[in-house]
Structure formats: structure tokens, C-alpha cells
C-alpha positions in Angstrom: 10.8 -6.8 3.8 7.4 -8.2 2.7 4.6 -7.5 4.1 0.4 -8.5 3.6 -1.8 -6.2 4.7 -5.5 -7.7 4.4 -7.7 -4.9 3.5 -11.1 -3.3 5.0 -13.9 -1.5 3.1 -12.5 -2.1 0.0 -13.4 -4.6 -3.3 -10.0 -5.9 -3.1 -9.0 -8.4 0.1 -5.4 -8.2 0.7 -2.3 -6.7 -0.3 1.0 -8.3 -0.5 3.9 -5.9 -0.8 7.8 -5.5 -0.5 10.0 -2.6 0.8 13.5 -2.3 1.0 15.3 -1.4 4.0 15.5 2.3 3.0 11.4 2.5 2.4 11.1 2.1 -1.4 8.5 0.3 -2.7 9.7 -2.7 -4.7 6.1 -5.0 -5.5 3.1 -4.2 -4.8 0.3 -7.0 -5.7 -3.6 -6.4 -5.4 -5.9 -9.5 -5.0 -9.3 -8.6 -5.9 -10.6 -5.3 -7.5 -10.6 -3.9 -10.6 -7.8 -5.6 -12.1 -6.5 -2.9 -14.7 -6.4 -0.1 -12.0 -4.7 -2.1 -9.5 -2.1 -2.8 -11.7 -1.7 1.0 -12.7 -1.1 2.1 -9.5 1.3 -1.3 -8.3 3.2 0.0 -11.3 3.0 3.6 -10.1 4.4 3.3 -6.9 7.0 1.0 -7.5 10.6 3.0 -7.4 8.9 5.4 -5.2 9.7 5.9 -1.3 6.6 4.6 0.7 6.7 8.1 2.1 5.7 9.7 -0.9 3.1 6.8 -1.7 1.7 7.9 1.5 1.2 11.4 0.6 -0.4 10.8 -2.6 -2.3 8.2 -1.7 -4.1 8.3 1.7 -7.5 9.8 2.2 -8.5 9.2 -1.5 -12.3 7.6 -1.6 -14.0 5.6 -3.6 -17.7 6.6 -4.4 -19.8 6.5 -1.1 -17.4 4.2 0.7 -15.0 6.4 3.4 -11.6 4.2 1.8 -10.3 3.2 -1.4 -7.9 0.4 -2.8 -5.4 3.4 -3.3 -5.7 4.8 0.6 -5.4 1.1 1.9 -2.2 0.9 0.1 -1.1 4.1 2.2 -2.4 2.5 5.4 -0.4 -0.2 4.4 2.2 1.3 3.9 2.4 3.2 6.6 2.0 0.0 9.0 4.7 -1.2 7.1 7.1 1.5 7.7 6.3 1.4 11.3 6.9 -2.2 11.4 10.6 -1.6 9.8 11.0 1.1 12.1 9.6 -0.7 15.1 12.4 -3.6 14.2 15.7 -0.7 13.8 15.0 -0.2 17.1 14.8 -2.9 18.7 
């Protein structure tokens, strides 16, 4: 499943990502921010059940701003997952 996700509080604007049906991370692709770190963690988390990305990722904050690039991913991809699950259901 792909998924954007356009992002608030944060230098980068949007995030463009793919799951698998089983929740694993398979792309992840910043637009905006600082480049080299944004790649880093794209790389990171890919392989790794959005459930864990979650867990390591959300409520992390950059300088005096309440967010970060890394806990927008985990908001993310936790609308994601509920999206998925949303669409099992129905």
C-alpha cells in the first residue's frame, strides 16, 4: 500500500511511503528537510514492522518545535496502519 502523508510543524512537507500488507515498511521518501538525515532514517526503517517504527520514533522533538521529521513519520505511520486496518475490515 502507498501512502502520502503531508506533514505539519516540520521543515520537511510531505512523506510518501509504502507498507506491505503485513505492516513492514518497504520506502519511505522525505521531501524537504535535511536531506542526509532523512535519508538515514528512510534507510533505518525500512525492513522494519511500522509497529516498531512507531515505538522508536514518536514523541521525538526537534529543538523548540513540539514534533519532528522522525515523530511525523510515526504519525504516519500509524495513520497508515489504521487505514490498512480500516480496509481488512471492511
Amino acid at each position: 500500500m502507498k501512502y502520502t502523508y503531508y506533514t505539519q510543524g516540520t521543515c520537511s512537507s510531505q512523506i510518501d511511503m509504502e507498507l506491505d500488507e503485513q505492516g513492514t515498511i518497504q520506502d519511505v521518501q522525505f521531501y524537504g528537510g535535511c536531506h542526509g538525515n532523512l535519508q538515514g532514517i528512510s534507510t533505518l526503517v525500512r525492513g522494519m514492522k511500522a509497529a516498531e517504527a512507531i515505538a522508536k520514533l514518536q514523541g521525538i522533538r526537534c529543538g523548540y518545535k513540539n514534533t519532528s521529521c522522525p515523530d511525523q513519520l510515526a504519525t504516519a505511520l500509524q495513520q497508515a496502519m489504521d487505514t490498512m486496518n480500516q480496509s481488512s475490515n471492511n
